[in-house]
C-alpha positions as CSV (number, residue, x, y, z in Angstrom):
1,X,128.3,172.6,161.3
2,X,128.1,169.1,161.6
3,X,125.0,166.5,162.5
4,X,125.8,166.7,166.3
5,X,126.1,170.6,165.7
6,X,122.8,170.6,163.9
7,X,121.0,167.9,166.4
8,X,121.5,170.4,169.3
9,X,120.5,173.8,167.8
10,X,117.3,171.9,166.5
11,X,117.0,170.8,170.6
12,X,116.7,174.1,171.5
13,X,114.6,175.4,168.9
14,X,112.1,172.4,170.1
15,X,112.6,173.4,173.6
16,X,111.3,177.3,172.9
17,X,108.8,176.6,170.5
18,X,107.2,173.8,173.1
19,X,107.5,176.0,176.2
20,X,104.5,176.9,178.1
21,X,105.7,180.0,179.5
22,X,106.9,181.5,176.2
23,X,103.8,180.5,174.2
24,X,102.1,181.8,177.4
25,X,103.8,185.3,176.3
26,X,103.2,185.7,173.2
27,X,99.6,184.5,173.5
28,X,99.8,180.9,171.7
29,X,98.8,177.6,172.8
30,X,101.7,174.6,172.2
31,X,100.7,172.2,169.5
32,X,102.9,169.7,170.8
33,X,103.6,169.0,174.3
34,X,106.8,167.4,174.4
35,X,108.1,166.0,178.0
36,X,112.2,165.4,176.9
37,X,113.6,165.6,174.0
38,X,117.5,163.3,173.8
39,X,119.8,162.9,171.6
40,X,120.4,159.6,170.3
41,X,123.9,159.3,173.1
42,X,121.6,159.9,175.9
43,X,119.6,157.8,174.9
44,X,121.8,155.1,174.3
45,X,120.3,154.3,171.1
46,X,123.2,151.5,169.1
47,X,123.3,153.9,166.3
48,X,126.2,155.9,165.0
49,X,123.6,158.5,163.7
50,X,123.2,161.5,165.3
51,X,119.6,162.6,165.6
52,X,116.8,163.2,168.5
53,X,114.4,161.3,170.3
54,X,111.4,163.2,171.3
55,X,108.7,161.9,173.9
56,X,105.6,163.7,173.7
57,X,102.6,163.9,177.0
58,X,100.7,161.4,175.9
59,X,103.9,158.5,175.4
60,X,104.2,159.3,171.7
61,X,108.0,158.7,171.0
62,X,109.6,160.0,167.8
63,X,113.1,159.6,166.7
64,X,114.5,162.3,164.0
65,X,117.7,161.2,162.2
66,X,120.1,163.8,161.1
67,X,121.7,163.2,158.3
68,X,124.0,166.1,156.6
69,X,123.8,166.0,152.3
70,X,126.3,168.9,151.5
């Protein structure tokens, strides 16, 4: 797996954890409430890092660099 490998499976693992209808079902309430969540492309960051940005509800922005060690 590589860092663009690793930067999309940890997109859709935000996606589930942070969406209302599947916290709905299993009776938990979302401790973030993220509005997108991009990878560094789509976001046109000037980076050759791969890695997330995440926007949260209340315009909280967060970039996560992935970086592989082994």
């Amino acid at each position: 797996m590589n860092e663009e490998e690793f930067a999309n499976e940890l997109k859709d693992i935000i996606d589930l954890a942070t969406d209302a209808d599947v916290m709905e079902e299993i009776d938990v309430e979302p401790v973030l409430q993220v509005v997108s969540i991009r990878s560094f492309d789509e976001a046109a960051l000037l980076t050759s890092d791969k890695g997330l940005v995440i926007r949260l509800k209340d315009g909280q922005e967060f970039q996560v660099t992935i970086k592989r060690s082994r």
